[in-house]
N, C-alpha and C positions, 0 to 999 in steps of 0.2 A: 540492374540487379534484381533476379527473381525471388519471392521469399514464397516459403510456401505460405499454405492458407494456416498452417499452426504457427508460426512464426507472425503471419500480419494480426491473426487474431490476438497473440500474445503482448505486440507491440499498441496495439488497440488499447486493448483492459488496461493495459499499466500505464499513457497516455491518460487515460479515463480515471485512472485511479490517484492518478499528480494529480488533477484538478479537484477532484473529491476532498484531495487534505488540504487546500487553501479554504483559511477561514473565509471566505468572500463568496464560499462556493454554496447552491442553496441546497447540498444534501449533506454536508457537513457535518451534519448531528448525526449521519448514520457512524462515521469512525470515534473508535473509544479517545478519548486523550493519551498522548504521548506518554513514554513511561521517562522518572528520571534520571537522567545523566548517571548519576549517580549509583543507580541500581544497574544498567544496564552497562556499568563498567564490572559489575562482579561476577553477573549471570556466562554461564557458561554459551548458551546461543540463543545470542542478545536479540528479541527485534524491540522495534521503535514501539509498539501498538501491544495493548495485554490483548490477546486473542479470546472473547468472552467463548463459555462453555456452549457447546451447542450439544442439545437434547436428542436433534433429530442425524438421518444421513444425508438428508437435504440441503439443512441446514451448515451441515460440514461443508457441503458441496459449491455453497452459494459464493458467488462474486466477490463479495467485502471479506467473507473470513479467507478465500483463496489469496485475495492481493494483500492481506493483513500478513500471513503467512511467508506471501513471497515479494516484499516490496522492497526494494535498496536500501541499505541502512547508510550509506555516502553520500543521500542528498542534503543537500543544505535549505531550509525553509525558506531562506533572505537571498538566493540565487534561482532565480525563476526560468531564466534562459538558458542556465548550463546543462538542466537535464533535455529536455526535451523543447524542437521547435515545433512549433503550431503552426 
């Protein structure tokens, strides 16, 4: 199966980005806390992460607020194996 190169790049970052939201992970502290259950059953389009305010276009641009933006809301924290194999 051939992927292109936007495709392997995209499967990359978001690989790289499961790892980032395990507590165990040592950049960990870059992603904000989870929002609650509870708010994010009202919000009209829910994600998991508040996306903090970015000042700059760079900053819009950067890796953490892209994968905060476009990250699966179906994964489960307590299944490690069912998104992605390593």
């Amino acid at each position: 199966m051939n992927l292109s190169l936007a495709d392997r790049r995209e499967s990359l970052s978001c690989k790289f980005f499961y790892k980032m939201t395990r507590p165990d992970s040592f950049i960990h502290h870059l992603i904000p806390q989870k929002r609650n259950q509870n708010i994010l059953s009202r919000l009209r389009n829910p994600l998991q992460y508040c996306i903090p305010f970015a000042c700059t276009e760079r900053l819009k641009k950067s890796f953490v607020i892209y994968e905060l933006r476009t990250f699966p809301m179906d994964i489960d924290d307590d299944s490690d194996d069912d998104f992605i194999d390593f």
